[in-house]
C-alpha positions in Angstrom: -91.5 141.0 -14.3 -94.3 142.1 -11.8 -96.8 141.7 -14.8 -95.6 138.0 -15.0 -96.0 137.0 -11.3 -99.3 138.7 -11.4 -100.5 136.7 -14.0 -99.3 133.3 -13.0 -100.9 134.5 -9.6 -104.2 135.6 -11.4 -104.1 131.8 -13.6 -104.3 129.5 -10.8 -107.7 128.8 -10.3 -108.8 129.6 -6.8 -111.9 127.1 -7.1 -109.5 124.3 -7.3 -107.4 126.1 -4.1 -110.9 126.6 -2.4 -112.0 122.9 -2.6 -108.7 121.8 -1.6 -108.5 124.2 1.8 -112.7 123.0 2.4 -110.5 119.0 2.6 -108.0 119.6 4.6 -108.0 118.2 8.4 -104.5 118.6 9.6 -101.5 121.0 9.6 -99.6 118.3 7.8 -102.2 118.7 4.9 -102.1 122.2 5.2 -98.9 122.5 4.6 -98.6 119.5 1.8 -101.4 122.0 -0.1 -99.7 125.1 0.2 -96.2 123.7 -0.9 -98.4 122.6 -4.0 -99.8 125.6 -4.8 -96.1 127.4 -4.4 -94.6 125.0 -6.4 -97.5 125.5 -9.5 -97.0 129.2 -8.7 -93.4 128.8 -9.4 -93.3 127.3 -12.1 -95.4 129.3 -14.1 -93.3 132.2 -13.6 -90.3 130.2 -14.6 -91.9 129.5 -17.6 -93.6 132.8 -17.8 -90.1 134.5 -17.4 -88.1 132.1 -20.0 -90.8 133.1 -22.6 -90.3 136.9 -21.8 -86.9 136.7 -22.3 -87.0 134.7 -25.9 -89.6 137.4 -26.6 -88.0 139.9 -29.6 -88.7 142.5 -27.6 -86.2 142.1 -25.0 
């Protein structure tokens, strides 16, 4: 499981993140952004966690 959130973590692309902080003006924007970002975050581990547990492995 902590492998998972590490990579979703590791996939987002901190470019995009570092642009998006360099626009922002306002707290409202601030935390408009960072809901985003949480919300990208958590859906990758949703899907990152559904495709572990489909996995043969498990």
């Amino acid at each position: 499981m902590g492998t998972c959130w590490g990579g979703v973590v590791s996939g987002i692309d901190l470019d995009l993140i570092g642009i998006a902080l360099l626009d922002i003006r306002d707290l409202d924007q601030v935390k408009e952004e960072l809901v985003k970002v949480l919300l990208l975050a958590l859906s990758g581990y949703l899907v990152a966690s559904r495709g572990a547990n489909r996995s043969p492995l498990n």
